[in-house]
C-alpha positions as CSV (number, residue, x, y, z in Angstrom):
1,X,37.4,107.5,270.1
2,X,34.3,104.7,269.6
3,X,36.3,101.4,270.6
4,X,35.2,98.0,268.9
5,X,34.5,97.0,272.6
6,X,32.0,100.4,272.7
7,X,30.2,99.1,269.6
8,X,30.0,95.5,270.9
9,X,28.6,96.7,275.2
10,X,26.2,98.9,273.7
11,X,24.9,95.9,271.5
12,X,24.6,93.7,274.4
13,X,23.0,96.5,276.4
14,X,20.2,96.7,274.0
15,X,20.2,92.7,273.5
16,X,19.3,92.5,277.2
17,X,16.8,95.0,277.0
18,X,14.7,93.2,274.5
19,X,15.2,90.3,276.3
20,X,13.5,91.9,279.6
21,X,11.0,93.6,277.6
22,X,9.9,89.8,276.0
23,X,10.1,88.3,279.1
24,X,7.3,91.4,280.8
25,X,4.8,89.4,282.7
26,X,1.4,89.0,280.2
27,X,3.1,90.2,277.0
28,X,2.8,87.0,275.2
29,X,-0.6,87.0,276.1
30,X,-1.1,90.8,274.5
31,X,1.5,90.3,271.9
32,X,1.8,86.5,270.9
33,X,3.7,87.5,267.5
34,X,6.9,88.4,269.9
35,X,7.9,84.8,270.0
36,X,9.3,84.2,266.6
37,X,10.9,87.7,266.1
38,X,12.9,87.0,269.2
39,X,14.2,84.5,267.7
40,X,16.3,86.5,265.8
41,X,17.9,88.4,268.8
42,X,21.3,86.6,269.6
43,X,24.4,86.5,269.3
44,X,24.7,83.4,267.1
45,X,22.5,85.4,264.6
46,X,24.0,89.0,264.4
47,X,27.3,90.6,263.3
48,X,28.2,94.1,264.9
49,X,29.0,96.4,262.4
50,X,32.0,99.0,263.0
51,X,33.7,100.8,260.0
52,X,36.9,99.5,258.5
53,X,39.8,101.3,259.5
54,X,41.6,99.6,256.2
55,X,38.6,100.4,254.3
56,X,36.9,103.6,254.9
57,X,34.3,102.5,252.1
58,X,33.1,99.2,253.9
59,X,32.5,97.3,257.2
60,X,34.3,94.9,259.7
61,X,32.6,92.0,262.2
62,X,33.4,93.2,265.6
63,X,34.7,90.3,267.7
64,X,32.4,88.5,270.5
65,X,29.7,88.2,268.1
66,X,28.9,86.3,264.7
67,X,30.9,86.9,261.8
68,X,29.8,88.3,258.6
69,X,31.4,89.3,255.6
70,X,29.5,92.3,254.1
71,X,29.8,92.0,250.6
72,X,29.8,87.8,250.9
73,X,26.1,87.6,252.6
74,X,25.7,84.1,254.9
75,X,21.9,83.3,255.2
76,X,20.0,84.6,258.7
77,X,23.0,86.4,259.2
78,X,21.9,90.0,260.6
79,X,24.0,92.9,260.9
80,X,24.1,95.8,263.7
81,X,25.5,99.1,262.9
82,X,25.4,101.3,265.7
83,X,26.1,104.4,264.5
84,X,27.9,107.4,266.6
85,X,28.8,111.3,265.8
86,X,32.3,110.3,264.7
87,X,31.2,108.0,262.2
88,X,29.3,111.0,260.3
89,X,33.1,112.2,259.0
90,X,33.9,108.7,257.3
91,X,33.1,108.2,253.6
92,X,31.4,105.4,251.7
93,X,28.3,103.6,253.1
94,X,29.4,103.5,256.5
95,X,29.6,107.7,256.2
96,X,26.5,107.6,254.2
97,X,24.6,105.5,257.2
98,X,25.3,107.7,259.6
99,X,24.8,111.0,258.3
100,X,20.8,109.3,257.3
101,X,20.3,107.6,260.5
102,X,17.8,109.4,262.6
103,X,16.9,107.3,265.5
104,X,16.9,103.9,263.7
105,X,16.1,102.0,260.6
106,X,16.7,98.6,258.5
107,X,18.5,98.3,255.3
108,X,16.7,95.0,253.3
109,X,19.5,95.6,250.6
110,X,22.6,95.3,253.4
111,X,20.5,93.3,256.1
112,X,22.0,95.7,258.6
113,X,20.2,97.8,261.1
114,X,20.8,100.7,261.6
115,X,20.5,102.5,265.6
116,X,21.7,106.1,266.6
117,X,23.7,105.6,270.0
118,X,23.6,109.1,270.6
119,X,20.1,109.2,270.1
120,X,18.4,111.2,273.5
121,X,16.5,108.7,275.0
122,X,16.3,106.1,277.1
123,X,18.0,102.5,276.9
124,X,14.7,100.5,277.1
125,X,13.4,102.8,274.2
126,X,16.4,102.3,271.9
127,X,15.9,98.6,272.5
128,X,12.4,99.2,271.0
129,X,13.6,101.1,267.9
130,X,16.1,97.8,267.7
131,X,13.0,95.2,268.2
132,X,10.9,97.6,265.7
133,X,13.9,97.6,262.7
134,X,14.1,93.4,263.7
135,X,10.7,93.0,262.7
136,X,11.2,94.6,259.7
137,X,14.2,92.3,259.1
138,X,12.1,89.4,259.5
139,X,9.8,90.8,256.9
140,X,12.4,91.0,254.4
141,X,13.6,87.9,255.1
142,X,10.1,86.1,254.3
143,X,9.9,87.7,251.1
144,X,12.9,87.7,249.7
145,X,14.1,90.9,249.6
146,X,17.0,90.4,252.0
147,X,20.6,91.7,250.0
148,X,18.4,92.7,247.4
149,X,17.9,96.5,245.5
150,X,14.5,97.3,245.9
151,X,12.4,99.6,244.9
152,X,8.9,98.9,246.4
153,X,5.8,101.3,246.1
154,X,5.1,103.2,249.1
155,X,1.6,102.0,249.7
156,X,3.3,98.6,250.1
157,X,5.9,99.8,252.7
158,X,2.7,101.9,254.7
159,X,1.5,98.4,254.9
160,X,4.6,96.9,256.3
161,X,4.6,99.8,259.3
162,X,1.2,99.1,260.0
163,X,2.3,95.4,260.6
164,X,4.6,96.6,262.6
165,X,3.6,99.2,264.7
166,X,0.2,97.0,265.8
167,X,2.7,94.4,267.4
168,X,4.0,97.7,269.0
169,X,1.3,99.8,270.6
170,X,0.5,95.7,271.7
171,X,3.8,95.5,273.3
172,X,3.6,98.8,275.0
173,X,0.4,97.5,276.5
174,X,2.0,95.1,278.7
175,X,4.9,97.2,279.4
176,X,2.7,100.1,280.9
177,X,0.8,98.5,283.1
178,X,-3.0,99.3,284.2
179,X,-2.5,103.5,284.6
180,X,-0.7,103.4,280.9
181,X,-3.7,101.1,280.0
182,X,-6.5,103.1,280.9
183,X,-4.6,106.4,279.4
184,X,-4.4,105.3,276.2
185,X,-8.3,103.6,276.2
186,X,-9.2,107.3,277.2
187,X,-7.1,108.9,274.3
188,X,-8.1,106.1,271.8
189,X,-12.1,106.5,272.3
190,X,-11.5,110.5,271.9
191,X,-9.7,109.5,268.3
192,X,-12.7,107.3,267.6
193,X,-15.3,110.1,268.4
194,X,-13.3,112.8,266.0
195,X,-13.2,110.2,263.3
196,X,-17.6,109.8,264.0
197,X,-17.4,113.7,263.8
198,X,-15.1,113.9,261.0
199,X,-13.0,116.5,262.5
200,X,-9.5,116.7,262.5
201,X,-8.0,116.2,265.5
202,X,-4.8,118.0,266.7
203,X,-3.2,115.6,269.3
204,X,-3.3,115.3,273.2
205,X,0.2,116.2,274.1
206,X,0.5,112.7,276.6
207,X,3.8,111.4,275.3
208,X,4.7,111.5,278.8
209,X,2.4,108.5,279.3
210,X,5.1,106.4,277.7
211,X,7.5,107.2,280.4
212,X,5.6,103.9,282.3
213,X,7.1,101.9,278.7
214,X,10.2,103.8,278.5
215,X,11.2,105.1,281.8
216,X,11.2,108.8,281.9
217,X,11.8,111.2,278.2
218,X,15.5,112.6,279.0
219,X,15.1,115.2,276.3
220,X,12.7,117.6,274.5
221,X,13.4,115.8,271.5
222,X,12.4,112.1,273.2
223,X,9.2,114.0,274.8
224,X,8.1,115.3,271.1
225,X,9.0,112.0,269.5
226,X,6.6,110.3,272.5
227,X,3.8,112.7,271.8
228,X,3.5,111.5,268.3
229,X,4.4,107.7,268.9
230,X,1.5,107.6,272.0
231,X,-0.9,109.4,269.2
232,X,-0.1,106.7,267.0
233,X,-0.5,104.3,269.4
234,X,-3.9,105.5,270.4
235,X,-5.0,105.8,266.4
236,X,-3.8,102.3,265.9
237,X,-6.2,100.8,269.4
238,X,-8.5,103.0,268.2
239,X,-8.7,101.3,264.9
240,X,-8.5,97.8,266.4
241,X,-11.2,98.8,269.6
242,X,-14.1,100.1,266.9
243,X,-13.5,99.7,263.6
244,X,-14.1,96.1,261.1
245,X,-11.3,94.5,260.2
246,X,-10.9,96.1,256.8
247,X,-12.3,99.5,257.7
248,X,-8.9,99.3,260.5
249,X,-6.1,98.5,258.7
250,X,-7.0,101.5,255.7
251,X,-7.3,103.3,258.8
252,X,-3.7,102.6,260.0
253,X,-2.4,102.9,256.8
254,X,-4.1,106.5,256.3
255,X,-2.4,107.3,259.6
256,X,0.6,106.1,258.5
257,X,1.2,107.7,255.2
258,X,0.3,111.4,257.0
259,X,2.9,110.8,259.6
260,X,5.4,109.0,257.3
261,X,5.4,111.6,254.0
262,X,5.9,114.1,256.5
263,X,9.0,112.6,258.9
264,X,10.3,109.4,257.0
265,X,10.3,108.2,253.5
266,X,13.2,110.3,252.2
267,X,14.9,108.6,255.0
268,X,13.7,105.2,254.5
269,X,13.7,104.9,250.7
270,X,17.4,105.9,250.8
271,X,18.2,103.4,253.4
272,X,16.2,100.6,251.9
273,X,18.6,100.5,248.8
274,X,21.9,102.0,250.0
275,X,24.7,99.3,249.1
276,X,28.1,99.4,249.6
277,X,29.3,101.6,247.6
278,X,32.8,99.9,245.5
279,X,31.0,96.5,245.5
280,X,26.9,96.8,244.8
């Protein structure tokens, strides 16, 4: 059975993680935009979500962190559901959550992210799937869409990723170190040249270059999901190393929308206006 004090180490785990990872010698240098994010990465700020045994419909604030009431928002108050295998039998929205949750996402309309713990892969790369969903958090956040229903066009949420993942491949720069550094430069000009060409290129197959980010894939499924987040990666430096401003981002948001409409926006649409479901 998934204890309240489970819920609550794992969150700390992954708190600590992010902390190391902001803390990386040079990365405020490579990634500036890290500094106000982390701001929203303690304790004082976030409410652990576990389901409520009195209320299989809703949610309960673990204890050791903030409080929150889930259907009574507070302002900046963030919540962290972190979901495991037995929490795919419950009903309501807490059911509903985890039977969606893949590896991890952000719900604007319950401020709550969303991680698998059971997820194969490493700690440090669960802490970046926790740092990715903040960002989007803060997103929401600045424009108003925070305990909102929303129903945005996809074009504007390709947009969003784009935001988002640049900060990342950035991050992953400093975490890598000079080997990682010069892989991806490699991997990014051959992107570049098949873009020149026009020809469709069909991936490298060097997730395992992340392992210097990540520490090493402990699955086949982490090693697949690193093969296509070092392509994107290298797309996105690629973009940023040789293309104009404008000519980048409708390149990133190209690359986006092909991996997204293939993996993701069933996923994310549902989880961007799931409420709870006896009190919307």
């Amino acid at each position: 059975m998934i204890t309240e004090n489970t819920r609550i180490d794992l969150a700390r785990k992954l708190m600590n993680e992010i902390k190391e990872i902001s803390n990386t010698r040079g990365i405020t240098k490579q990634a500036p935009e890290i500094i106000p994010i982390m701001d929203m990465v303690h304790e004082d700020g976030l409410a652990v979500l576990a389901p409520d045994p009195e209320d299989p419909s809703g949610f309960s604030a673990t204890r050791g962190f903030a409080k929150k009431g889930f259907n009574k928002p507070e302002e900046d108050m963030l919540g962290l559901y972190l979901v495991f295998p037995e929490d795919t039998k419950l009903e309501g929205v807490a059911g509903m959550y985890a039977k969606k949750t893949k590896c991890g996402a952000y719900s604007s309309a319950t401020h709550t992210i969303l991680i698998n713990a059971q997820y194969p892969e490493t700690l440090r790369y669960l802490a970046f799937v926790f740092f990715h969903e903040v960002q989007h958090a803060q997103i929401a956040q600045k424009e108003g869409r925070v305990w909102k229903q929303t129903n945005r066009p996809r074009n504007e949420r390709y947009k969003e990723e784009s935001k988002v993942w640049t900060l990342e491949y950035k991050i992953a720069l400093a975490l890598g170190g000079m080997k990682y550094e010069r892989a991806i430069r490699k991997r990014a000009l051959s992107i570049n040249r098949s873009w020149q060409r026009e020809r469709a290129d069909t991936g490298s197959g060097e997730g395992f270059q992340l392992d210097a980010c990540f520490g090493k894939a402990p699955s086949l499924v982490a090693k697949k999901e690193r093969d296509m987040t070092f392509e994107l990666f290298a797309a996105f430096m690629a973009a940023d190393l040789f293309l104009d401003k404008m000519s980048a981002e409708e390149r990133k948001i190209k690359t986006i929308e092909v991996l997204y409409s293939q993996n993701y926006d069933r996923e994310d649409l549902f989880l961007e206006n799931i409420r709870e479901t006896n009190n919307v």
